[in-house]
TORLOZA-607450 format. One record per residue (C-alpha): residue in one letter; z, y, x. Coordinates in pm, whole numbers, plus 50000, padded with zeros to 5 digits. Each point is the difference from the previous one (the first is absolute). Example, Ala and Ser with C-alpha at 12.3 -4.5 7.8 and 13.67 -1.06 7.14 Angstrom:
BEGIN
A507804955051230;S499345034450137;
//
This chain:
BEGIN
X526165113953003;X498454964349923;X496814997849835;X498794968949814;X496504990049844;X499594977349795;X496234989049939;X498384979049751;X496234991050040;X497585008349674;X497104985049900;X496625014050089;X499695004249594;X503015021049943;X498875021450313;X496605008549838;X502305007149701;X502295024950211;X497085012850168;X497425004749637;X503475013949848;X500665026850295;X496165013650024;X500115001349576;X503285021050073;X498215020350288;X497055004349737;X502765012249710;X501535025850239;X495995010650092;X499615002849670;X503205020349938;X499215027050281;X496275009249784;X502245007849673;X501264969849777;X503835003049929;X502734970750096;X500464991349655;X496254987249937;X500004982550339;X503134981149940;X498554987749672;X496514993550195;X502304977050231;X501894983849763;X497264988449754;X498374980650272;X503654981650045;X500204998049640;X496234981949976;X500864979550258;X503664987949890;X497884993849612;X497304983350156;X502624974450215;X502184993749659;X496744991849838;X499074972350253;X503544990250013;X499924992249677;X496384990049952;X500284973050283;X502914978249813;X498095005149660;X496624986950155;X501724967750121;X501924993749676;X496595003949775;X497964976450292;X502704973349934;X499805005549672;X496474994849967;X500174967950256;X502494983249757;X497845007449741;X496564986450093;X501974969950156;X501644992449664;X496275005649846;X498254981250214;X502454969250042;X501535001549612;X503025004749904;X502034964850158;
//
């Protein structure tokens, strides 16, 4: 029976990201053995994702914004300090 691997190199930033994701897990299940119930550790997990995935729309969007109102403004004092031609 042939067996085939196929391996793709990561980036030393999305292996801290496995590994901080897998000791929060190990933490979670820690914390489910001394009493808390799957439901409210689920929803511990998944408003951390949710945070994050806000926080990245909000810099998705806030980077494009930021550039349009800087060229905005560069046009503008150009056009003020040279007149209008």
């Amino acid at each position: 029976m042939p067996l085939t691997v196929h391996y793709r190199p990561i980036s030393v930033g999305k292996l801290r990201l496995w590994l901080s994701m897998d000791q929060a897990m190990r933490s979670l299940t820690d914390l489910g053995q001394s009493g808390y119930t799957a439901r409210v550790l689920t929803q511990t997990g998944g408003l951390g994702v949710r945070k994050n995935l806000n926080l990245a729309l909000n810099f998705s969007l806030l980077i494009p914004l930021a550039t349009i109102v800087f060229c905005m403004l560069k046009i503008s004092f150009r056009l003020y300090r040279h007149g209008n031609q």
